[in-house]
N, C-alpha and C positions, 0 to 999 in steps of 0.2 A: 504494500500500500504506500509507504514511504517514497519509494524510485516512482511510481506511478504520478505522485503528488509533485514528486521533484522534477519528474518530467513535463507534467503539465507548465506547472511554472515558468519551465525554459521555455517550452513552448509559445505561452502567452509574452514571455520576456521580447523572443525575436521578430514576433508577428505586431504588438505594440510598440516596439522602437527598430524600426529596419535598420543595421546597418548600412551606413549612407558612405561610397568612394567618390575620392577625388577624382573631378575633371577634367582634363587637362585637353584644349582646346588648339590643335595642333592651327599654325597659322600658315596657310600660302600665300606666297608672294605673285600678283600681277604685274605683266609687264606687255605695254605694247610698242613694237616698233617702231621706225620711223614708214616702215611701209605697209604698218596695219596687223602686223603675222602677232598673235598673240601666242605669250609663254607663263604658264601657268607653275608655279615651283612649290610642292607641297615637304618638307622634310619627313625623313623615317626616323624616328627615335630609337636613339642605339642606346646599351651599355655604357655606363663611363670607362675613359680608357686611360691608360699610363698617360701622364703629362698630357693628354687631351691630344693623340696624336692618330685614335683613330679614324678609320673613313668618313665623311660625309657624304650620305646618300640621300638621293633625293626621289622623289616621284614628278618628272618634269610634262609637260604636256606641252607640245606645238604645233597650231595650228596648221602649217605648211607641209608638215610630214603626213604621206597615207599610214606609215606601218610603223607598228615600236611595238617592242620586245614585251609591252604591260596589256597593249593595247591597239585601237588607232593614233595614231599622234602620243602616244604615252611611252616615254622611256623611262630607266633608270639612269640619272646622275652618278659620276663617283664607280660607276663600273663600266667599262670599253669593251664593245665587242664586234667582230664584225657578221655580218649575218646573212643567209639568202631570204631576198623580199622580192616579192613579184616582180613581175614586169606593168609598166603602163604606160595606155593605149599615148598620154601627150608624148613623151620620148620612145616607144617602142612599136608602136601603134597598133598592140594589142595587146589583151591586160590578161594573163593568166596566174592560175598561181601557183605555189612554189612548187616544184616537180623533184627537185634532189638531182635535177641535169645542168648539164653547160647553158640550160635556156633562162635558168633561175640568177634573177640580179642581184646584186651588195647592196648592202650596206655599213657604214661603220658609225655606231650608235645612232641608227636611227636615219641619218645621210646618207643617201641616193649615192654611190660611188658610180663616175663617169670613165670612161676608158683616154686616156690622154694619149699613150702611144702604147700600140699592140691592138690585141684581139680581148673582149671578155672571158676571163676563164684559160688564157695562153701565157705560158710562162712567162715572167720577165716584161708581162704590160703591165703600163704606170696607170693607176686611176686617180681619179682628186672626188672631191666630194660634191656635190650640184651645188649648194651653198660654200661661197669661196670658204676656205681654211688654211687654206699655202700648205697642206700637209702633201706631202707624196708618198703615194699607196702603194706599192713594190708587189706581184704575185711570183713566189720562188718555190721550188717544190727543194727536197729532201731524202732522203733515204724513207722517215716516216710519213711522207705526204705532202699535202701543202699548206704552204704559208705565206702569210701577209710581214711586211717589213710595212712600218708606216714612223716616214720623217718628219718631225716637226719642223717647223723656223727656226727654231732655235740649236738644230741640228741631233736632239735629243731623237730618238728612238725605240717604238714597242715593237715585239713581234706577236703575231696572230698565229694559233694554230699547230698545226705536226712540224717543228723544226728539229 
């Protein structure tokens, strides 16, 4: 009878006062360009890290992009990758989707990659990104497959992929 009694009580306890958690109100940032393209920046709330030197990630949204890695137009910030994204019909002029063949086009985060000298999908062509970046996009293959070399301006350097 006692545990019965005591149980009730808890009962009545958590059903009359609910535990109530804090909100916490993640904020994105708006941003529109000079030529209209909007970009939406939501952060991911991480872990605290040694001296504050982890990643920052985001959840970015832009308008001018068909495809990203979250969504349409949605990418992640703070993480590079390069990807196969359809073809479309304005530059290709038909819109299929991604097949896992040489007909399947890049991107690198979410950026349309354009063929600057070479072939799509042929060793050793440079591609750049539809929106200028002055990056140059290198495709080299390897003993393990293939890979992307991409140089910054500043002459820094990632690789992409089976090197």
């Amino acid at each position: 009878m006692r545990k019965l009694l005591h149980f009730a009580m808890l009962l009545w306890y958590y059903t009359a006062f609910p535990q109530q958690q804090p909100f916490h109100d993640t904020q994105g940032k708006l941003e529109i360009s000079n030529t209209g393209a909007a970009t939406y920046t939501l952060p991911i709330a991480r872990p605290p890290s040694l001296k504050n030197t982890g990643p920052l990630i985001n959840i970015v949204y832009q308008s001018g992009l068909f495809t990203g890695i979250v969504g349409q137009g949605w990418n992640i910030q703070g993480i590079s990758a390069i990807s196969r994204i359809p073809s479309r019909i304005d530059l290709d002029g038909q819109r299929q989707g991604i097949r896992f063949t040489n007909d399947d086009k890049l991107a690198l985060n979410g950026q349309r990659l354009l063929v600057v000298s070479g072939e799509y999908w042929h060793i050793g062509s440079v591609y750049q990104t539809e929106i200028q970046s002055n990056l140059k996009i290198e495709l080299q293959r390897s003993g393990f497959g293939l890979y992307f070399i991409v140089t910054a301006p500043d002459g820094s350097r990632s690789w992409y992929g089976n090197y």
